[in-house]
C-alpha positions as CSV (number, residue, x, y, z in Angstrom):
1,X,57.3,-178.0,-72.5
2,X,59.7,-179.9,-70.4
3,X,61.7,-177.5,-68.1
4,X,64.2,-179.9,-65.9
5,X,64.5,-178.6,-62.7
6,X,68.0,-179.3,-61.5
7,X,69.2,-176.3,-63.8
8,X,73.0,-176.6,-62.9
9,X,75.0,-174.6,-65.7
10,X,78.2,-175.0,-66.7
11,X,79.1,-171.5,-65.2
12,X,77.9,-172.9,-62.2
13,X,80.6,-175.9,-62.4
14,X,83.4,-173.4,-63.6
15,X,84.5,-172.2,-60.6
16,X,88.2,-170.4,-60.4
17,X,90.9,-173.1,-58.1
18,X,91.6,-170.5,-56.2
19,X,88.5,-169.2,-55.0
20,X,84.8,-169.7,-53.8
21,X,81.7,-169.2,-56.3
22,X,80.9,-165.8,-56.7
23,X,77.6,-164.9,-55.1
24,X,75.8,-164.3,-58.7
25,X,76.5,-167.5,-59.9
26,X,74.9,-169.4,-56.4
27,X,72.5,-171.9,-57.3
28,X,69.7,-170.9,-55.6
29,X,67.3,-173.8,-53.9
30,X,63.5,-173.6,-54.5
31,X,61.7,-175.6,-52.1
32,X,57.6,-177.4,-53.5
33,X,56.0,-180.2,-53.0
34,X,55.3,-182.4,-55.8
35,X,52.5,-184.8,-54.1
36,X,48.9,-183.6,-56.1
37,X,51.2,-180.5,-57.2
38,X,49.3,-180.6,-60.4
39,X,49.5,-178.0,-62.2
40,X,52.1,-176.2,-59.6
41,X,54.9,-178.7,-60.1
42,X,54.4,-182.3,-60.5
43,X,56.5,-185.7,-62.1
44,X,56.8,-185.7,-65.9
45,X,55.4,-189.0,-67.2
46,X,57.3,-189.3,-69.7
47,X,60.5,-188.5,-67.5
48,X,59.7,-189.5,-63.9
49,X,62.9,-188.1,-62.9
50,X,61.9,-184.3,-63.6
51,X,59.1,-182.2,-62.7
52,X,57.0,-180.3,-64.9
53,X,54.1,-177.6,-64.0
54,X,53.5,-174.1,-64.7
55,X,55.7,-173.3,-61.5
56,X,58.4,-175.3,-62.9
57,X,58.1,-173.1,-66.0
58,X,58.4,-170.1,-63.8
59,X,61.2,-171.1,-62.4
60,X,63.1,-171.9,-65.3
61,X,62.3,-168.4,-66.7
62,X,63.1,-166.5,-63.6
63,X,66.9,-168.5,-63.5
64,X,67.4,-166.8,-67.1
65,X,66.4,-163.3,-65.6
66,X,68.3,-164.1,-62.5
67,X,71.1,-165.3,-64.3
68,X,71.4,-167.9,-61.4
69,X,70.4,-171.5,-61.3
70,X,67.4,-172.8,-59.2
71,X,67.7,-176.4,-58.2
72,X,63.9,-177.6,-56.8
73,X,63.8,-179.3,-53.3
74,X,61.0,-181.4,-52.3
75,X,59.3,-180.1,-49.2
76,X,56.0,-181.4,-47.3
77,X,53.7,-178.1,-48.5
78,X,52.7,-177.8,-44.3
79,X,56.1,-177.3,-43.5
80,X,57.2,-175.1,-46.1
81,X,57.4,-171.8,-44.0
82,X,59.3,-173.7,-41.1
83,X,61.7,-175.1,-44.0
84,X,61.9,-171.2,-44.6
85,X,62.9,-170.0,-41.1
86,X,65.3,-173.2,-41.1
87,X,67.4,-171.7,-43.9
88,X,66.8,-175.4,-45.5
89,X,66.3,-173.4,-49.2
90,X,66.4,-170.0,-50.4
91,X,62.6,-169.9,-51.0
92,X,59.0,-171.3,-51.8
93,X,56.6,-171.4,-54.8
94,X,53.7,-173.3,-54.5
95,X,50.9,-171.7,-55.1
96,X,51.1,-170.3,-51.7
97,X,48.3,-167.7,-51.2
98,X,49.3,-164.7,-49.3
99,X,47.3,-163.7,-46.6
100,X,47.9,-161.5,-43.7
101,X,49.4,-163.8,-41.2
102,X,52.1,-165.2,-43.7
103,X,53.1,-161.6,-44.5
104,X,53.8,-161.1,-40.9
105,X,56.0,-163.8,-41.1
106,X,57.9,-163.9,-44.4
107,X,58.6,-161.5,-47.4
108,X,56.1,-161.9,-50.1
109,X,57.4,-161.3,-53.6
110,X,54.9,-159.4,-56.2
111,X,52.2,-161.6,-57.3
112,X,52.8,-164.0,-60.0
113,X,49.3,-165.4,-60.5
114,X,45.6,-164.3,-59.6
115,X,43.5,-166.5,-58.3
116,X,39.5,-167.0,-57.7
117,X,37.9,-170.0,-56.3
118,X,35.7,-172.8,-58.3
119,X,32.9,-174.4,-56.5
120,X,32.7,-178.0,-58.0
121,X,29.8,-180.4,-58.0
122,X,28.8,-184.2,-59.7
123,X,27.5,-183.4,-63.5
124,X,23.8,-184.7,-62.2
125,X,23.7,-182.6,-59.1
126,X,21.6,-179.9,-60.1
127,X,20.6,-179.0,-56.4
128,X,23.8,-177.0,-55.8
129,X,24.1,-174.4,-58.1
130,X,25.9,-171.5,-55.9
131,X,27.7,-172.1,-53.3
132,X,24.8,-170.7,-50.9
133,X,22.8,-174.0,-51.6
134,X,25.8,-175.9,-50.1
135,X,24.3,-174.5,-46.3
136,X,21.7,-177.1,-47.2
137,X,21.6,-180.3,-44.0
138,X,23.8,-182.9,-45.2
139,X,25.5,-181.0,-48.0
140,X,29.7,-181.4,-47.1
141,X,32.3,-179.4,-49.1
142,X,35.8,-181.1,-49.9
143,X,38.8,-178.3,-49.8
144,X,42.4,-178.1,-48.9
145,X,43.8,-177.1,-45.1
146,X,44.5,-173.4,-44.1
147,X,43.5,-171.9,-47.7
148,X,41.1,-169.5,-48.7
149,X,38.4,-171.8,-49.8
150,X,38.6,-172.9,-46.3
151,X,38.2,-170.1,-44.9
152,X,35.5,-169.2,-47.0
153,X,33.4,-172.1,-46.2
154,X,33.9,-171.5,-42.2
155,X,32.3,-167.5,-43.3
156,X,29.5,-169.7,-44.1
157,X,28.8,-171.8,-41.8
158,X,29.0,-174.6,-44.6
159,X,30.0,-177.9,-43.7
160,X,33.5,-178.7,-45.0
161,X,36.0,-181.8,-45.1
162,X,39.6,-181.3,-45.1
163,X,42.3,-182.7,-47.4
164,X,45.7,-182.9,-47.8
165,X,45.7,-183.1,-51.0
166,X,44.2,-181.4,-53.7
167,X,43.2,-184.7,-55.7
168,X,41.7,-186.8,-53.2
169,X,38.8,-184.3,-53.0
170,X,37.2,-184.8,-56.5
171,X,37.9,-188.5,-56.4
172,X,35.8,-188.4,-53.1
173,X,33.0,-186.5,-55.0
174,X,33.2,-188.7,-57.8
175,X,32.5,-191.7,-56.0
176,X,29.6,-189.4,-53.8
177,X,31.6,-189.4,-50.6
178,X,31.2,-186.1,-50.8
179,X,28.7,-183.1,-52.4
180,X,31.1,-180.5,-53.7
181,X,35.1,-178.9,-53.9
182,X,35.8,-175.7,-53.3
183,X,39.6,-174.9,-54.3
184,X,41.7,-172.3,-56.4
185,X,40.7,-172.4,-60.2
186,X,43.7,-173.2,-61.5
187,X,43.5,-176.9,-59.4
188,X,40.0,-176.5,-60.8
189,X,40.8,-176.4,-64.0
190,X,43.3,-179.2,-64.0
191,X,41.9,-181.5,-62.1
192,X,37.8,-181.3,-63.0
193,X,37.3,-179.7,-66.0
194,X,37.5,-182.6,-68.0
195,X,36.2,-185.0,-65.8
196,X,32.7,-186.1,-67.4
197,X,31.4,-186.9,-64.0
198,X,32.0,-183.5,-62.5
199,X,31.0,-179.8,-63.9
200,X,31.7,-176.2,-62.2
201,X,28.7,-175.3,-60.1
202,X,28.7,-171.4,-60.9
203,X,31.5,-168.8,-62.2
204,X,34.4,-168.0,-59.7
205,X,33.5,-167.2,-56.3
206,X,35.1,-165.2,-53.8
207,X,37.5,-161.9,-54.1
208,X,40.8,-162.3,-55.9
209,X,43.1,-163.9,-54.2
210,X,47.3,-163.7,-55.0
211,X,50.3,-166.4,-55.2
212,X,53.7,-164.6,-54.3
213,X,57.0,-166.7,-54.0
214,X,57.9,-166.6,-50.2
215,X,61.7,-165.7,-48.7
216,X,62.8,-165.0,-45.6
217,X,62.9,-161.3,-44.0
218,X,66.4,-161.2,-44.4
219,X,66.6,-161.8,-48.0
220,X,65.5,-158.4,-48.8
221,X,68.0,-158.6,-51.8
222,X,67.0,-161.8,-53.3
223,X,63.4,-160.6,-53.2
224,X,64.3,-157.9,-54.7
225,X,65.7,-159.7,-57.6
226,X,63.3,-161.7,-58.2
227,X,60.3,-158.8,-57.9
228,X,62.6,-157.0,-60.6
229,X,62.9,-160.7,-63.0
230,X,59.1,-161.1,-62.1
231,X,58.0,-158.1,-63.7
232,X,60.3,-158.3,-66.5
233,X,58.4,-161.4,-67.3
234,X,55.0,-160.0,-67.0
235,X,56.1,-156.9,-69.6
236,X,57.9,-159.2,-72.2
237,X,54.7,-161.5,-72.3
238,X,56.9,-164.6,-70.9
239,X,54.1,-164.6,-67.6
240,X,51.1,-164.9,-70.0
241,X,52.4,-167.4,-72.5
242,X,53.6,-170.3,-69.2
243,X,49.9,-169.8,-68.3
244,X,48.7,-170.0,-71.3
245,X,50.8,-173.2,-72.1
246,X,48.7,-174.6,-69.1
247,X,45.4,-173.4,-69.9
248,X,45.4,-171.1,-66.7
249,X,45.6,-167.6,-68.6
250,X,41.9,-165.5,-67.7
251,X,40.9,-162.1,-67.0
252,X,41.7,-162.3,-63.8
253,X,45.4,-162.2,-64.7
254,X,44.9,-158.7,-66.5
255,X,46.2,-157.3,-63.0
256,X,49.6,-158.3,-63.8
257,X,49.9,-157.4,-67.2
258,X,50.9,-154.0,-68.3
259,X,47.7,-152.7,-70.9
260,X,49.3,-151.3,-73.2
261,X,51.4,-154.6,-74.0
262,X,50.1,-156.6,-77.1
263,X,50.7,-160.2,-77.5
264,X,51.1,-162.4,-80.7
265,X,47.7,-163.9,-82.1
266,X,47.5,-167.7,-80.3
267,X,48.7,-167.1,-77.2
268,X,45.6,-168.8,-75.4
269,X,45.2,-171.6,-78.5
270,X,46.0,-174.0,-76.0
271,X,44.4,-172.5,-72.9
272,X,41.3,-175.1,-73.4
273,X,42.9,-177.7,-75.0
274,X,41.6,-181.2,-73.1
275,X,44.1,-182.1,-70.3
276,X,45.7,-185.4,-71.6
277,X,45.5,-188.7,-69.3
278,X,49.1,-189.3,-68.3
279,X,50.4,-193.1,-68.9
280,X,52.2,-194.1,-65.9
281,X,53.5,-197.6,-66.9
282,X,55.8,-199.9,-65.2
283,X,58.9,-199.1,-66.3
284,X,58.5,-194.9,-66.1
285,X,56.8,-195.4,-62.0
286,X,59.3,-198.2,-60.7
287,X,62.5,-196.3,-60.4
288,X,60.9,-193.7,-58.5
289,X,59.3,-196.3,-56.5
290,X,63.0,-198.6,-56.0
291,X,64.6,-195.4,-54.9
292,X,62.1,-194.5,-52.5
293,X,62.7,-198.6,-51.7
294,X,66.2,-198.2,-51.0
295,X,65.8,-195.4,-48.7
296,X,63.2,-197.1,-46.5
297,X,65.8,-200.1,-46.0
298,X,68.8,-197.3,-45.2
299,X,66.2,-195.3,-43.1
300,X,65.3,-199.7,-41.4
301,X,69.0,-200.6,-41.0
302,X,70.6,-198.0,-39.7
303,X,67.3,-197.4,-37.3
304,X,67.3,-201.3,-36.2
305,X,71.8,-201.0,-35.3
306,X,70.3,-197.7,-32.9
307,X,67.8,-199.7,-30.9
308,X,69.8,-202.4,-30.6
309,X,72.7,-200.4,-29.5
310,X,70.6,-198.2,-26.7
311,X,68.1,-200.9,-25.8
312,X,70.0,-203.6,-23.9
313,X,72.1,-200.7,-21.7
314,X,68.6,-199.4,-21.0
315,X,67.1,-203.0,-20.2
316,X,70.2,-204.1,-18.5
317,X,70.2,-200.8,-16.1
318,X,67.0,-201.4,-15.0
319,X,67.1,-204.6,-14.4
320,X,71.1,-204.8,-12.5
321,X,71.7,-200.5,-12.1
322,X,71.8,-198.6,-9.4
323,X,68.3,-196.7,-7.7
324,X,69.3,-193.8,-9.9
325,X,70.0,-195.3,-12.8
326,X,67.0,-197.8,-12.9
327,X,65.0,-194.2,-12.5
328,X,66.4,-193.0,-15.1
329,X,66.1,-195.6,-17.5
330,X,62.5,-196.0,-16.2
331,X,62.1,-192.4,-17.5
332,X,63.6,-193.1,-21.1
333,X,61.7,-196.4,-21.7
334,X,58.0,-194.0,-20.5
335,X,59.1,-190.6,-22.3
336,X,60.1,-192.3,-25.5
337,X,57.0,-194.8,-25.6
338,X,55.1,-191.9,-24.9
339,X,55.9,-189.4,-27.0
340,X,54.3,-189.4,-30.8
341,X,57.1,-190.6,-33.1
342,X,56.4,-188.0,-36.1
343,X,56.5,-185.3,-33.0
344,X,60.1,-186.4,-31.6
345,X,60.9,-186.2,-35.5
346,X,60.0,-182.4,-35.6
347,X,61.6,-181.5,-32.7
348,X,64.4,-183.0,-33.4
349,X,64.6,-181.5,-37.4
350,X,62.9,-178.4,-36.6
351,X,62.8,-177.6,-32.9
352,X,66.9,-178.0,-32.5
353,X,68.4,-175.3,-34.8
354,X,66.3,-172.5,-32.7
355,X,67.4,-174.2,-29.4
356,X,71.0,-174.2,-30.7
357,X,71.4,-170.4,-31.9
358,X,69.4,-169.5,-28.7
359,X,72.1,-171.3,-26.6
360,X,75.0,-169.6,-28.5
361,X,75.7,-172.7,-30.1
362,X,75.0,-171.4,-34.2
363,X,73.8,-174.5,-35.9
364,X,75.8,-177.2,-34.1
365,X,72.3,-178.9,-33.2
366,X,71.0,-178.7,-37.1
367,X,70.3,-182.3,-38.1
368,X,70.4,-183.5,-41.5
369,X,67.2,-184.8,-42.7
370,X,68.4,-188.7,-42.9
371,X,70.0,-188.1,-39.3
372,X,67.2,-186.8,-37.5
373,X,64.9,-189.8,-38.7
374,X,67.3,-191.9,-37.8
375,X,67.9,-190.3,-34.4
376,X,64.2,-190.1,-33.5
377,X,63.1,-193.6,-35.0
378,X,66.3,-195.5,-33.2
379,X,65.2,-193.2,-29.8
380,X,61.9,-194.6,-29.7
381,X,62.6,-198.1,-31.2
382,X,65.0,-198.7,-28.3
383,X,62.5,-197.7,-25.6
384,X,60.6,-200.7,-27.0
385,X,63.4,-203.7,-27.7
386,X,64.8,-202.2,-23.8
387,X,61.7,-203.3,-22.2
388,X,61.8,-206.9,-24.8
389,X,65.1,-207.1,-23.6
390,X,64.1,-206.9,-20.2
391,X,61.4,-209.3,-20.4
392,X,63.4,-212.0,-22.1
393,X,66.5,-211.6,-19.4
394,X,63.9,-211.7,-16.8
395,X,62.5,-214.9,-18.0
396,X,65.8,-217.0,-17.6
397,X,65.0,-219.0,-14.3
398,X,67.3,-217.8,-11.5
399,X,68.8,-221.8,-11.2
400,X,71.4,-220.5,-14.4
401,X,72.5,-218.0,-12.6
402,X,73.4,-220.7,-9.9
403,X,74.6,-222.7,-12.5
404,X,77.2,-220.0,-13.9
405,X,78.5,-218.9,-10.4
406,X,79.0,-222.9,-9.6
407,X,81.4,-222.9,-12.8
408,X,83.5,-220.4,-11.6
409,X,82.4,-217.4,-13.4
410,X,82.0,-213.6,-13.0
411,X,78.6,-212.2,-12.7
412,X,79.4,-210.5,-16.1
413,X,80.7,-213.4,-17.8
414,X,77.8,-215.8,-16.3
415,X,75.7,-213.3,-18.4
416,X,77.4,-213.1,-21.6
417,X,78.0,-216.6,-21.8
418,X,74.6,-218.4,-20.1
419,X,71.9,-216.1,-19.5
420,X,71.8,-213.4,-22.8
421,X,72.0,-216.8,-25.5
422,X,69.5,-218.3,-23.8
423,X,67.5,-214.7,-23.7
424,X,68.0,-214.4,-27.0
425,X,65.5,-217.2,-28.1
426,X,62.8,-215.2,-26.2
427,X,64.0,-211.7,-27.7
428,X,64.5,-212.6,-31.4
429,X,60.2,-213.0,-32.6
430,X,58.9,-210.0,-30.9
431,X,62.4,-207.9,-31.8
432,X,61.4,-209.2,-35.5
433,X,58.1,-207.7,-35.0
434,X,59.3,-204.8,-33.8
435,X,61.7,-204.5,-37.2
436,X,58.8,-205.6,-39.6
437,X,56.8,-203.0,-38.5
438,X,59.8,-200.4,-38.9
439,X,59.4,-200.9,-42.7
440,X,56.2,-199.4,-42.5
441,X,56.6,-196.3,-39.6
442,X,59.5,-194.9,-42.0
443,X,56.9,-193.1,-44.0
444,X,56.6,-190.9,-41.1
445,X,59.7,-189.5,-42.1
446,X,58.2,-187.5,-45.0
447,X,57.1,-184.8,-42.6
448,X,60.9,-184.3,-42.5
449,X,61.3,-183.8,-46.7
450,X,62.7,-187.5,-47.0
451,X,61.0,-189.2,-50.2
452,X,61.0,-192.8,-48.4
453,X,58.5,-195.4,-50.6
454,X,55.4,-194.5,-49.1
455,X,56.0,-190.9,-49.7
456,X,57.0,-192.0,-53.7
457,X,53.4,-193.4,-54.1
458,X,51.8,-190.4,-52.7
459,X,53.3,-188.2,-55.3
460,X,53.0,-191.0,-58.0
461,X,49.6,-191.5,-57.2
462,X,48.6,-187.9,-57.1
463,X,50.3,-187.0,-60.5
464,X,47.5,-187.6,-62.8
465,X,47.2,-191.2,-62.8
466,X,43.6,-192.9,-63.0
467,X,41.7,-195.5,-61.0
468,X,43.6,-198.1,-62.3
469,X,47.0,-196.9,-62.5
470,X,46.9,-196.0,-58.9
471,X,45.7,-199.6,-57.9
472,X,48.9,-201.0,-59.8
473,X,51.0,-198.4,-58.4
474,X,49.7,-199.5,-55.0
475,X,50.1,-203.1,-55.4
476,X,53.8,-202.6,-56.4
477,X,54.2,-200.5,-53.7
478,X,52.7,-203.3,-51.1
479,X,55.1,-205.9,-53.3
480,X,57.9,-203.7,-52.7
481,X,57.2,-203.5,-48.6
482,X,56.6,-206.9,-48.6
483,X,59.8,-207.5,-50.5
484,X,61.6,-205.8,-47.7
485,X,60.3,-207.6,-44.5
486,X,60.2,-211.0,-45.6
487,X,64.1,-212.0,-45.6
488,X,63.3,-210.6,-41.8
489,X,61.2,-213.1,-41.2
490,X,63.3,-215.3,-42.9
491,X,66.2,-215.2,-40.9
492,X,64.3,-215.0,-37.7
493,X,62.8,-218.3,-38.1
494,X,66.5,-219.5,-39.3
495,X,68.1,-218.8,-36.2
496,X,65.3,-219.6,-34.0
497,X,65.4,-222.9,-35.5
498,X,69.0,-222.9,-35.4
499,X,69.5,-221.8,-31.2
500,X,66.6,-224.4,-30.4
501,X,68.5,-226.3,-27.4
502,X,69.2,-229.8,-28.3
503,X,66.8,-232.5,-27.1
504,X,69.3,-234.8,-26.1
């Protein structure tokens, strides 16, 4: 079943003139990350717009308990806990497994699932039966980053190979990249059990394991909410059916469940039910794909206007500025070129709120999402076009600059009329360049919860296509890149054609 995610009621939208929303009715933002969030929270096929996944389910029954509505957030799953500290949502469910170190940091709800891990193995493999037998030479594990499988396989001493996401890893075994996953059971379950090529090794392995919902330390309320709404779910039998729905109801989940609570006959009918292929065809995976599109030029544009802007002051001050200004724009052009692009971007998004509230400031330094990639992109992009701006002014023989002063004019206006047009030839392929390859270095900007194209096709892909549906979603996306820089090109060869100088 279907739950749509962006749950805005229409008590939410009736709100008295006179007055703010009452705190009851806030909607109440749940931060996931969809990318190979099956069966957590994932697209609907049949409605790429909205999610679906047992967690969505969850959610939708907790916003009836609550009687508030939860809107979901896509978040990069690495940076949920620093989303959580940012005050950028209220709180995170994603199958996030609580160990000691995260309950140090944040305030766990109750559990709302119990978890074991699956060893996983190629259906002919009949070396590896345990998960001892993976210590054998030449034997590598496939898990995720940070989780308990991990951990578990370090215990071991067993060779392991980390993901970032939880599909990649039994495609790579598939193909024999690799000789075995080691994950939760219920990605287990969703992603291998009915793949004919793989079979689980051995029962689950491991001790139990619990996913709580995360919140903040100072959201003792909230969490207290939602521990009262969680275990009114788990008495009434609403816990157990959402897992069964999704085949994940076991044993294991006995913990949670009150024993002297009886449940209607059929429950678990559909807890082993195959797990259907989804059909991602054309028309459901290209909106998701055009948006993701549109963004990317946006994120381009805006980033290109930035460079442009700070790059020629930069190039022009160290080539005509002052001692202390040439050092200083010597120092921006070597710091910016310097410095990782997708590490200015968390600085700026994540290490400038805490800098700001330290200072006094409250949340004068919090950048929007859009703002800080565009702030960090156009920082380092100008770095670069200062110094092609340099090397293009540079190039003009001094005998112009004769040429302008024997006409009469200024210094400045000897520039801006002889020297920078003629520059400008020299400038306009390698600034092009520059641009074209912008297209692509936006898809950095997912680390800062933008869904730009190349962060579409990662969740597309990872959402229960197959081989071939994430080749044609791949080829699309390429199309859709390409689409993008070629009118660049385009009009860079039209104006270099256009300021050739005349041969006369």
């Amino acid at each position: 079943m279907t739950w749509r995610l962006s749950i805005l009621t229409f008590a939410a939208l009736a709100v008295p003139a006179a007055g703010a929303t009452p705190p009851a009715a806030r909607t109440l933002v749940w931060a996931a990350d969809a990318e190979g969030g099956e069966p957590y929270v994932f697209r609907d096929p049949h409605d790429p717009d909205h999610h679906i996944g047992f967690e969505v389910d969850l959610a939708a029954a907790l916003s009836r308990e609550l009687g508030r509505p939860i809107e979901f957030k896509q978040y990069d799953f690495k940076n949920l806990f620093i989303g959580l500290d940012r005050g950028d949502f209220d709180f995170a469910m994603n199958g996030l497994e609580v160990t000691p170190d995260r309950q140090d940091r944040v305030r766990f709800s109750r559990p709302y699932y119990v978890y074991k891990l699956q060893l996983v193995v190629r259906a002919g493999d009949e070396r590896l039966r345990t998960l001892t037998d993976c210590r054998a030479p030449g034997v590598r594990v496939g898990t995720l980053e940070g989780t308990a499988a991990a951990r578990l396989l370090d215990r071991m001493s067993i060779d392991k190979v980390v993901y970032d996401s939880q599909v990649t890893p039994y495609q790579d075994l598939e193909l024999g990249r690799i000789q075995a996953v080691l994950m939760d059971l219920p990605v287990a379950l969703y992603y291998a059990r009915d793949r004919p090529a793989l079979k689980f090794a051995e029962r689950p392995v491991g001790g139990k394991g619990y996913y709580a919902i995360a919140f903040r330390r100072a959201d003792e309320a909230l969490a207290a909410e939602c521990d009262a709404a969680l275990e009114r779910l788990t008495k009434s039998g609403e816990l157990r059916r959402i897992y069964a729905r999704w085949g994940l109801w076991n044993e294991g989940q006995d913990e949670l469940t009150p024993p002297d609570h009886f449940y209607e006959e059929g429950d678990e009918a559909s807890a082993n039910r195959p797990r259907p292929r989804e059909d991602w065809t054309f028309g459901r995976y290209f909106p998701l794909l055009a948006r993701g599109a549109w963004l990317t030029v946006r994120i381009t544009l805006m980033t290109a206007v930035l460079a442009v802007l700070l790059g020629l002051p930069v190039a022009l001050a160290r080539l005509y500025g002052p001692a202390p200004l040439r050092w200083l724009a010597v120092a921006y052009v070597e710091f910016f070129r310097g410095v990782p692009v997708l590490l200015l971007l968390f600085l700026l998004y994540y290490g400038l709120p805490p800098v700001g509230r330290y200072l006094g400031l409250g949340d004068a330094l919090e950048l929007a999402p859009l703002t800080a990639a565009v702030l960090g992109l156009g920082l380092n992009y100008a770095a670069y076009e200062a110094e092609i701006y340099r090397a293009g002014i540079h190039a003009i023989p001094p005998g112009q600059w004769e040429a302008a002063a024997a006409l009469g004019m200024s210094p400045g206006l000897g520039f801006r009329r002889l020297i920078l047009p003629q520059a400008l030839r020299l400038i306009l392929p390698p600034s092009t360049g520059d641009f074209v390859a912008l297209f692509k270095d936006t898809s950095i900007v997912s680390g800062i919860t933008l869904v730009e194209l190349s962060k579409s096709y990662q969740i597309l892909s990872t959402s229960g296509a197959d081989y071939a549906q994430i080749a044609e979603i791949g080829a699309v996306t390429a199309a859709l890149y390409l689409l993008m820089s070629l009118p660049l090109g385009y009009l860079s060869r039209h104006l270099e054609k256009r300021w050739e100088p005349d041969e006369d």
